[in-house]
C-alpha positions as CSV (number, residue, x, y, z in Angstrom):
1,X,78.9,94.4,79.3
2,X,82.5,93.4,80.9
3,X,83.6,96.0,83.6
4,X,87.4,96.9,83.5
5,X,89.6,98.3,86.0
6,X,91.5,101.2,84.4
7,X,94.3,104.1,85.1
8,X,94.1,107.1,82.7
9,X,95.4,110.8,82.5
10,X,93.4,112.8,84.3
11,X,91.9,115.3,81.4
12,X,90.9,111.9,79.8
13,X,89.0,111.1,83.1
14,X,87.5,115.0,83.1
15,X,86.6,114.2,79.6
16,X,84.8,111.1,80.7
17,X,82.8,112.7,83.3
18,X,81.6,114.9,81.4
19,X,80.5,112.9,78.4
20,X,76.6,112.9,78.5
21,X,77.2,109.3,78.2
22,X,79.2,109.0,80.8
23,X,82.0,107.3,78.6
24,X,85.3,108.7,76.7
25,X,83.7,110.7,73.9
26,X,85.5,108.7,71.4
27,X,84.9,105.1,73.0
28,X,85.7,102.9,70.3
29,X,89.1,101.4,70.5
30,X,91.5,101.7,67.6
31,X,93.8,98.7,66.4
32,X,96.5,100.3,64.8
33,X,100.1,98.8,64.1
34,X,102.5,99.2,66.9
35,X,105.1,101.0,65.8
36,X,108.1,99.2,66.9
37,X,106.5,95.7,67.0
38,X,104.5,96.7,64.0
39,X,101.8,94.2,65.4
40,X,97.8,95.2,66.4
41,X,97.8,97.0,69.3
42,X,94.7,99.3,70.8
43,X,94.5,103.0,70.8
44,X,92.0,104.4,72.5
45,X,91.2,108.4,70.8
46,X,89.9,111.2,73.3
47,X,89.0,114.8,73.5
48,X,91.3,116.3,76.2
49,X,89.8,118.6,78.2
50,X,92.4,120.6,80.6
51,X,91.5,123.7,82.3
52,X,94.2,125.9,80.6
53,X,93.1,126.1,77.1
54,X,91.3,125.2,74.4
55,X,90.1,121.3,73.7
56,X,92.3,119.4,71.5
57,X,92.0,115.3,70.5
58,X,94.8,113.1,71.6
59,X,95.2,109.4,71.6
60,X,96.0,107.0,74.5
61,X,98.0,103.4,74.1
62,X,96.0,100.7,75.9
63,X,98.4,98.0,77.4
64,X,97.1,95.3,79.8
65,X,99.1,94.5,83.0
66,X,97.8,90.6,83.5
67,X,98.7,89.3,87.2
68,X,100.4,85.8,86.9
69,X,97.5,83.9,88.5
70,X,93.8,84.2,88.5
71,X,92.5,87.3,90.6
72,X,89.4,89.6,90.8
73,X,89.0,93.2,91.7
74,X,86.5,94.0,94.8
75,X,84.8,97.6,93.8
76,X,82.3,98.5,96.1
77,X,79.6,95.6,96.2
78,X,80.8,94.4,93.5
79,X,83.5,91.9,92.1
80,X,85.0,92.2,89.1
81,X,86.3,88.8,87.7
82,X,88.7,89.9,85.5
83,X,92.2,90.7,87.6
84,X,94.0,92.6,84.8
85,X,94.5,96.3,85.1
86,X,94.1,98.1,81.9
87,X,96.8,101.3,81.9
88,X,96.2,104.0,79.7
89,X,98.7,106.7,78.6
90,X,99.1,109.2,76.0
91,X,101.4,108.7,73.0
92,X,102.8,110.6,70.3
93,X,101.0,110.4,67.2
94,X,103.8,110.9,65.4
95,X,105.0,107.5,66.3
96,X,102.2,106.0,65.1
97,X,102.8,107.6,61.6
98,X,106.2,106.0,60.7
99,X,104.7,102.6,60.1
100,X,101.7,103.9,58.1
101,X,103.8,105.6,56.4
102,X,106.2,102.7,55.9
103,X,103.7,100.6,54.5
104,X,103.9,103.1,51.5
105,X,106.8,104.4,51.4
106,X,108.9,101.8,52.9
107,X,112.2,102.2,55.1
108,X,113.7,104.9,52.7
109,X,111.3,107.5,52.2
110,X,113.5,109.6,49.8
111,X,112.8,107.3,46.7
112,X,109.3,108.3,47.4
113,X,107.0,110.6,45.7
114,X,105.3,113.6,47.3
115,X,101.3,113.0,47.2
116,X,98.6,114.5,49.3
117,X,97.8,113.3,52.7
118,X,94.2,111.6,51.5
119,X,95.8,109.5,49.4
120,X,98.5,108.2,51.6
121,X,96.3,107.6,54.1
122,X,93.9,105.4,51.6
123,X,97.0,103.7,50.4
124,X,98.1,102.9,53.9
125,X,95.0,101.5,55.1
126,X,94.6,99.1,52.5
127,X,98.3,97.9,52.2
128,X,98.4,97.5,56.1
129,X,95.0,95.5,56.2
130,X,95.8,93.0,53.3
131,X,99.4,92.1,55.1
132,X,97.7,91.8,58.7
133,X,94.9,89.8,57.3
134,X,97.6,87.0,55.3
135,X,99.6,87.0,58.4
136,X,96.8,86.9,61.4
137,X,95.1,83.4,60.1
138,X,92.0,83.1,62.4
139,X,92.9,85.6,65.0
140,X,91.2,89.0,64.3
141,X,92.9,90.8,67.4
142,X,95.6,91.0,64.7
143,X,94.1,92.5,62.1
144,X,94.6,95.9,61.4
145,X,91.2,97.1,59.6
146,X,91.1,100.1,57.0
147,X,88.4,101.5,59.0
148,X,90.5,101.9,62.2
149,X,93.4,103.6,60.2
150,X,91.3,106.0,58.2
151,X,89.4,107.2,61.9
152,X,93.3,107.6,63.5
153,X,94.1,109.6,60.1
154,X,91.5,111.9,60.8
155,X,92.6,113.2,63.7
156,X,93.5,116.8,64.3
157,X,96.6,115.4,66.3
158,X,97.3,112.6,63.3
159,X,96.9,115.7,61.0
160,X,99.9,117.9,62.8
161,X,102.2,115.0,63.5
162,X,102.4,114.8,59.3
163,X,104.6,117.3,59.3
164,X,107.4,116.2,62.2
165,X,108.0,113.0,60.0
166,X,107.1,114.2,56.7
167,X,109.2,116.4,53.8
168,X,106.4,119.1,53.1
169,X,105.6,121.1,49.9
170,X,102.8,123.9,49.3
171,X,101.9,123.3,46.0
172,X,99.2,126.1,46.3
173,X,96.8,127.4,49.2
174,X,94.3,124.5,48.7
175,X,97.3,121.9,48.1
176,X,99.9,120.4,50.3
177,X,101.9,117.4,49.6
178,X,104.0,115.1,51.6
179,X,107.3,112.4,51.8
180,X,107.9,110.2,54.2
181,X,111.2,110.8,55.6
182,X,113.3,108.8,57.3
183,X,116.1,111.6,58.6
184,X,113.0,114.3,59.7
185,X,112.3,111.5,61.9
186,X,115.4,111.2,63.8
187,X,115.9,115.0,63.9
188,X,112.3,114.5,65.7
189,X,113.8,112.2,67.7
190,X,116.4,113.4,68.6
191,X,114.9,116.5,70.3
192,X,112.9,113.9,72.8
193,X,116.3,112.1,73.4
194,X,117.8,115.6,74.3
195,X,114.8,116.6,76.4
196,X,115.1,113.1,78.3
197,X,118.7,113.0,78.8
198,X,118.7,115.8,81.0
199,X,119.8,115.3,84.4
200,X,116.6,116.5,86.5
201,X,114.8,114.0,83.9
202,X,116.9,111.1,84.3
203,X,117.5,111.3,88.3
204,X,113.3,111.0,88.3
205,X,113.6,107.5,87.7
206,X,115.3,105.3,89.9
207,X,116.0,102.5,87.6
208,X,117.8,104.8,85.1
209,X,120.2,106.0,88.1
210,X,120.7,102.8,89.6
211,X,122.1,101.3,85.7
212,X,124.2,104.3,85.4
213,X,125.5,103.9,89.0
214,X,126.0,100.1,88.2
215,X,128.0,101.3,85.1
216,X,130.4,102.9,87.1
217,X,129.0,106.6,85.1
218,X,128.5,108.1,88.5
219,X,132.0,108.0,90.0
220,X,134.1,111.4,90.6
221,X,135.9,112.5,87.3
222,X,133.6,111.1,84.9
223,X,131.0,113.8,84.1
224,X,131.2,113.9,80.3
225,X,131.0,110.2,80.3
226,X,127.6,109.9,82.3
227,X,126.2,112.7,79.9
228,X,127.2,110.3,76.9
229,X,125.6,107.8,79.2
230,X,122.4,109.7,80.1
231,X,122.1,110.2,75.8
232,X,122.6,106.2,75.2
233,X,119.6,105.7,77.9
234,X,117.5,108.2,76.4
235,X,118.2,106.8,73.1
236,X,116.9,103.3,74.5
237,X,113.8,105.1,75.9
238,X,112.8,106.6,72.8
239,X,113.9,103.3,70.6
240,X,111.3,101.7,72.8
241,X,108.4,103.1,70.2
242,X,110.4,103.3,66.4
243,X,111.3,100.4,64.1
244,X,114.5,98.9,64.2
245,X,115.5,100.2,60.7
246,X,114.6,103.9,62.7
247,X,116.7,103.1,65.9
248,X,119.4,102.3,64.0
249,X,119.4,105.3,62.4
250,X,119.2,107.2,65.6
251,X,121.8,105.4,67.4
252,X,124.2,106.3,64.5
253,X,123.3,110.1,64.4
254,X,125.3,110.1,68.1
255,X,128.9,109.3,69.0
256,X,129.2,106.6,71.5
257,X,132.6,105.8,71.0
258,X,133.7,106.5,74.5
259,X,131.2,105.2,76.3
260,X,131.7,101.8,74.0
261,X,135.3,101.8,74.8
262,X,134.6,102.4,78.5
263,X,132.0,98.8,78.7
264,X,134.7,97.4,76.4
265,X,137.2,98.0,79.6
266,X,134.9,96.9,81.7
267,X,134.7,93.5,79.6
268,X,138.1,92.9,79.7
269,X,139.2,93.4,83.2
270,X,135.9,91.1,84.2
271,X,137.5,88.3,82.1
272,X,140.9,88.4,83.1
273,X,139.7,88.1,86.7
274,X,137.5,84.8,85.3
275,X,140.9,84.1,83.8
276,X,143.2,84.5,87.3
277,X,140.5,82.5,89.5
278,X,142.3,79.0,88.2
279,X,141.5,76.0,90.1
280,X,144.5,75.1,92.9
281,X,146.9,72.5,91.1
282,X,146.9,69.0,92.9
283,X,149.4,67.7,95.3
284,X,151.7,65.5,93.6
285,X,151.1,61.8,94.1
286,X,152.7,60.1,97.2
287,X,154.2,55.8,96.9
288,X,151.2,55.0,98.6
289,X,148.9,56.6,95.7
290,X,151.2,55.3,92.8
291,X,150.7,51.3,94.5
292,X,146.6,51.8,94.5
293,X,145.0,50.2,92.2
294,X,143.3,52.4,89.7
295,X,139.1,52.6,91.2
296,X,140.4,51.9,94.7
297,X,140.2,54.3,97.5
298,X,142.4,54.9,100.5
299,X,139.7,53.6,102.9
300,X,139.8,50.3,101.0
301,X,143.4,50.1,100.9
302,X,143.6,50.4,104.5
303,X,141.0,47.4,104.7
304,X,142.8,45.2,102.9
305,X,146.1,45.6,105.1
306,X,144.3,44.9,108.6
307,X,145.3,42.1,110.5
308,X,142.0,39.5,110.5
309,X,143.8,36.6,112.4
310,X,141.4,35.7,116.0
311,X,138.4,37.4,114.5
312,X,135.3,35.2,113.8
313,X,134.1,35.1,110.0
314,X,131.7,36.8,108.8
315,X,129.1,33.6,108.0
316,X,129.5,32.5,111.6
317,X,126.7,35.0,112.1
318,X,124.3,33.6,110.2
319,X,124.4,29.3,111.1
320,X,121.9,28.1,113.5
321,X,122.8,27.9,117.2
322,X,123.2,24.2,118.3
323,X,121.5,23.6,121.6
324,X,123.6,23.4,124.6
């Protein structure tokens, strides 16, 4: 069995300890459709176990940092061949949803109807393992299978996240039916931009201020324009895990008029400095440059008008000597 160097949270680590085998209780990876790529990616389901309350099930994203050239990992006595460093961090289920859902309900959930959750779920998993299949050819790591949609559909977590991207209807105790919608989303996004865009948030990450400093946000007297500008990066942050049809959407639900007209400013005095460094203009031509020849330069010019009378030619240096 392959040995992998990993970073996880640390209630998926408690959980793993104190699995009686020693393993994440739910070890089997997950290839579900990444929901802004919309490509197989794996998700790795746990039972989180924090000291606080009660267990719940969550869901890590697996991503692989790969170093550029070969490398190996020295763990005790042992070496580990493979170099790559597997990071594992929780994500939203709800993200996952939209393009399950999407693969029923397409972009605009609205014309949709409302069905239970089984069904959409069944529906989902076949439609999104026929189009992976066509489109992966050979390569199975991007196929999504119905059997990995249906075990992230059961999910407690899956199970409450229907309802943050989902129009919901009690038709009576037993029954509750859903939508896909497209504008629940962005409220639901919305209210991760707003809790990102604070400023305690945003000064946590260094590349975050250093853009906005580079933006010219952070000067004196613009303070509402570096919160419009904390909002666009939260917006970017966020965008990072929904479709583009979704981003869009999001983007649009904001006003960033002044903070477009402010780069806009910034565009225009950049070019017409470009447009004041003009090359020097030439000296005009002297008599002496109007009487070269055209392919001739000054040095050879000068040649031509040096005296020559007295000096020896030039194949006097190569006859034989005569002896004396």
């Amino acid at each position: 069995m392959a040995t992998h160097v990993a970073i996880l949270p640390s209630d998926a680590l408690k959980s793993s300890i104190n699995a009686p085998s020693g393993s994440i209780p739910s070890s089997r990876f997950l290839r579900l459709p990444h929901p802004r790529t919309g490509l197989a990616s794996l998700f790795l389901p746990y039972e989180s176990c924090s000291d606080d309350g009660p267990k719940r099930n969550a869901i890590l994203e697996v991503q692989a940092v790969a170093p550029t050239n070969a490398r190996s990992w020295f763990i005790g006595q042992e070496v580990v061949a493979d170099g790559k460093l597997l990071v594992m961090t929780p994500i939203d289920p709800a993200f996952l949803l939209i393009p399950i859902l999407q693969s029923v309900y397409g972009d605009n959930g609205a014309q949709g109807m409302f069905r239970p959750a089984d069904e959409i779920f069944e529906d989902a998993a076949t439609n999104l393992e026929q189009s992976s299949t066509s489109s992966a050819g050979k390569d199975a790591t991007l196929i999504v299978s119905k059997e990995d949609v249906l075990e992230f559909t059961s999910l407690e977590c899956c199970k409450s996240a229907l309802s943050r991207v989902c129009d919901v209807k009690e038709i009576t105790e037993d029954i509750t039916v859903y939508r896909f919608s497209p504008d629940k989303v962005v409220e639901y996004l919305r209210i991760k931009v707003q809790r990102l865009s604070t400023p305690e948030t945003v000064e946590v990450s260094r590349t975050l201020v250093r853009n906005l400093a580079k933006d010219g946000l952070m000067e004196d007297g613009k303070e509402t324009l570096l919160e419009v500008g904390r909002t666009r990066a939260a917006c970017d942050l966020v965008a990072q895990y929904a479709p583009p049809g979704i981003r869009s959407l999001l983007i649009a639900s904001y006003d960033f008029t002044s903070l477009d007209a402010h780069f806009q400013s910034i565009e225009d005095e950049n070019a017409a400095l470009s447009v004041g460094k003009v090359a020097k203009p030439k000296p005009p031509p002297t008599a002496a440059d109007k009487k070269r020849k055209p392919g001739t330069s000054q040095g050879v010019e000068k040649l031509k008008k040096a005296k020559t009378g007295g000096m020896a030619k030039l194949s006097t240096f190569f006859t034989k000597k005569v002896p004396a």
